[in-house]
N, C-alpha and C positions, 0 to 999 in steps of 0.2 A: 504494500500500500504506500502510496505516494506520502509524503511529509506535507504537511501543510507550509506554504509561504508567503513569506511576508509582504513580497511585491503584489502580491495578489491578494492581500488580506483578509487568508481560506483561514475560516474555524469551522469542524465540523461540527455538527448539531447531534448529538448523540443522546440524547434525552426522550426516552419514547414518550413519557408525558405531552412534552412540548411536542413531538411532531403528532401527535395523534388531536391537539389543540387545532392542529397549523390545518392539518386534512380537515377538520369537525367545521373552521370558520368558512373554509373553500366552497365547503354545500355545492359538493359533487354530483353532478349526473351520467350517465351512461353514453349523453351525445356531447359531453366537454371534451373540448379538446384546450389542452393546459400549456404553459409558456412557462418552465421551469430555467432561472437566471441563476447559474453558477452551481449544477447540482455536487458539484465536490466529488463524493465519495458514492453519491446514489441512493445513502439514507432517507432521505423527503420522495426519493425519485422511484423507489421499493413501494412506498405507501400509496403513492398515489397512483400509479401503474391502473391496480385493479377495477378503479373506480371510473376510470376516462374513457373514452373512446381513441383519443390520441394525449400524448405528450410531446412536444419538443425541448430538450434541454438544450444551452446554449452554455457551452463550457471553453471556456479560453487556454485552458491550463491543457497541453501535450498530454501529458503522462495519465492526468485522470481521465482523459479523453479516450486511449488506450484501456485502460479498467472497465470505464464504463460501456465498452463496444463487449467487451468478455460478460461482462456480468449482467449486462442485459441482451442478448444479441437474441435469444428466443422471442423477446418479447417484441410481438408485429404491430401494436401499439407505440414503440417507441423510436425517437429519431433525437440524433444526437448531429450539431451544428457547432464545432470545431472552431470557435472566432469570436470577438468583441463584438458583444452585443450595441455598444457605443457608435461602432463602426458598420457597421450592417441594415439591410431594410428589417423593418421587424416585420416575421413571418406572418402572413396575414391569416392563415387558420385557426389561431388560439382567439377563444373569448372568455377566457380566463388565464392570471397568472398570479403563480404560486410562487414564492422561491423566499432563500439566506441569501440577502446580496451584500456586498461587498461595502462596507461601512463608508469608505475612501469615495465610492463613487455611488453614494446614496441621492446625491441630487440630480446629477445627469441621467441617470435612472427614471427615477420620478417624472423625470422631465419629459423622456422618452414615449415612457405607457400613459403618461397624463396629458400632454403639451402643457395649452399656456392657457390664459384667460380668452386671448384673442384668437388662438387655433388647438381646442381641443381632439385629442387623437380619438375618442369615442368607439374606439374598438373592443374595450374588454365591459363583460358583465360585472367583473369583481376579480379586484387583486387583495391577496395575502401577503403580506411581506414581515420578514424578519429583521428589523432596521434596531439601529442604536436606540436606547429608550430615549435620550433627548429627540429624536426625530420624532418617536412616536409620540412622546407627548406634545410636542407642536403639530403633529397632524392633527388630534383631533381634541388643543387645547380651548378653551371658553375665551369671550371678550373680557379682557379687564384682569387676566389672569397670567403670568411673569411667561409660562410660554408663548402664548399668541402672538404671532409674527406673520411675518407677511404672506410664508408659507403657509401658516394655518390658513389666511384668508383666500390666497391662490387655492389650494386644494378644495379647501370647503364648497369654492364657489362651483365645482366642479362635480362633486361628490361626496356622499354621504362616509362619513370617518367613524371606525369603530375599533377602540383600542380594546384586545383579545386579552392578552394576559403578558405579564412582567415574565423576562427569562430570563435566569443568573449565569452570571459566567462560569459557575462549574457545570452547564448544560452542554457546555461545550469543550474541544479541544483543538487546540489547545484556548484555555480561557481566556475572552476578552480582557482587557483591562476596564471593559466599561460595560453597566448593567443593557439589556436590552430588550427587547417586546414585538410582541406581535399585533399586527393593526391589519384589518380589513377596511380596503377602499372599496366601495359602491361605486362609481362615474355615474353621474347624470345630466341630464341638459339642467341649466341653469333655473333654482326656483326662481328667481328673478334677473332677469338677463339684462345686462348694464345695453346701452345703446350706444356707446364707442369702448368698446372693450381695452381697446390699447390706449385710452387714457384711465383708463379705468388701471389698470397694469402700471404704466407709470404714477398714478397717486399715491400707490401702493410701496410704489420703492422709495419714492420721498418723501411718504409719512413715516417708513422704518427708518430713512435712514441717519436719523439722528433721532433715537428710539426715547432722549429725556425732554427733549421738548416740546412745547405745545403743537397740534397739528396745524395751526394755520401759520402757523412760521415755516415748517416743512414746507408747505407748499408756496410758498412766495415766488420760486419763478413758475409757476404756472398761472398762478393769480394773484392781486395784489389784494392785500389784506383789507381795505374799506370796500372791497367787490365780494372777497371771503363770507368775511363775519354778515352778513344778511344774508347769505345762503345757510350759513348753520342756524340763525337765528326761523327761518322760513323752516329748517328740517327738523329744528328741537333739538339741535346738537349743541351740547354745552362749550360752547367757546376756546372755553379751555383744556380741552380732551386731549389725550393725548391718541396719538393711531391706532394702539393697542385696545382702548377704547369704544371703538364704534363695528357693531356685529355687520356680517359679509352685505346685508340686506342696507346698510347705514352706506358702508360704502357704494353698494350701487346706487344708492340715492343721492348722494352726492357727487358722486363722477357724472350722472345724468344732468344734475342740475349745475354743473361746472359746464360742462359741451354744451347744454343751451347758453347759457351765457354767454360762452364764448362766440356760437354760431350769432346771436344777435348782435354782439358789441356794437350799439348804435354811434354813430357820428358825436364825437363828446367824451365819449365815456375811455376809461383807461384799458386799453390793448391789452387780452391777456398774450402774455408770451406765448412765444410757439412751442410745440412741445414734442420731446423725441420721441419718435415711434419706435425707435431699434429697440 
């Protein structure tokens, strides 16, 4: 059996507890076919076999890639993809995905099975993931609460977040240095769909990104603060909020009521800034 490494940052999940969690959140059927990210050693990839109609595992690592052609090659359900999932189209057959990924690249991940505010990937029923418990608790942290960040509000607006259960690092080998959890994501179309998304995306980055001050100071170059403050006062937003603050529903109400502003800016009145759409 291959050693686990460090440039790949493989811990195997050896905990039948936890993966029998991991399968129970998945609510498997017989016509799924599953998107298993980095299966290691085949432990997550054993369990869930029986329940699928298909699997594809997408394993970077040589050697396990090797293992896993042996220890599964019976199985006519299973197909194994040899490559960086980072770097690849994602296979379009799974509507679901299962998987331990890789702590180091928990965001471009995320990124990949979710997209963004303004181009959701909308292909999977429901992902499982095994992430760092700091991630998991910003997936699916409350307003007003020292997680919630901007990730929470990106995801949320995307899809329903449900934190499964805490896993310690002796579930693993070798043990993390850091506690970690399992979260099921839902994707759904938007309970309330902003009406320019990509500004909506950017208000989000410059309400965090100076996460102690007040939010109408964050947003100064997109508006100017005597245009601001009578839009919060018209939404029943307290002035002095900070981003962390205002639930995913606060913020589409306000990205909405920013972009009309903007689109009217009559003759007179102060130019809002332009704003980046990258």
């Amino acid at each position: 059996m291959s050693r686990p490494r460090k440039r790949f940052a493989q811990h195997w999940l050896n905990s039948l507890d936890i993966l029998y969690k991991i399968v129970a959140a998945a609510d498997l059927h017989s016509d799924d076919c599953v998107l298993e990210i980095g299966p290691g050693t085949g432990n997550l990839t054993e369990m869930l076999l029986p329940w699928v109609r298909s699997l594809i595992a997408v394993e970077i690592d040589r050697d396990l890639c090797r293992q896993l052609r042996r220890k599964f090659k019976h199985k006519d359900n299973f197909e194994l993809i040899e490559a960086d999932l980072l770097q690849m189209p994602l296979p379009e057959t799974p509507n679901k995905v299962v998987a331990n990924i890789p702590y180091n690249i928990t965001s471009p991940i995320l990124h990949r099975l979710m997209g963004k505010i303004a181009q959701p990937v909308g292909q999977f029923d429901r992902i499982v993931l095994l992430v760092q418990k700091e991630i998991g608790d910003r997936l699916t942290a409350n307003p007003g609460t020292k997680a919630y960040n901007a990730l929470s509000i990106r995801t949320q607006y995307l899809a329903d977040c449900e934190y499964i259960c805490d896993v310690p690092p002796k579930a693993f080998t070798p043990p993390p240095k850091v506690s970690s959890a399992v979260v099921s994501i839902m994707p759904r179309s938007p309970l309330q769909a902003a009406q320019n998304p990509k500004l909506m995306d950017t208000l989000i980055s410059l309400g965090f990104a100076t996460r102690r001050k007040m939010l109408h100071n964050n947003l100064g170059s997109v508006i100017e603060r005597d245009r601001l403050l009578p839009i919060f006062e018209d939404l029943e937003i307290n002035p002095k909020c900070r981003a962390e603050n205002l639930t995913v529903s606060d913020w589409v109400r306000l990205s909405d009521a920013i972009d009309r502003a903007k689109a009217i800016n009559p003759p007179g009145s102060n130019p809002i800034a332009p704003i980046d759409q990258n």
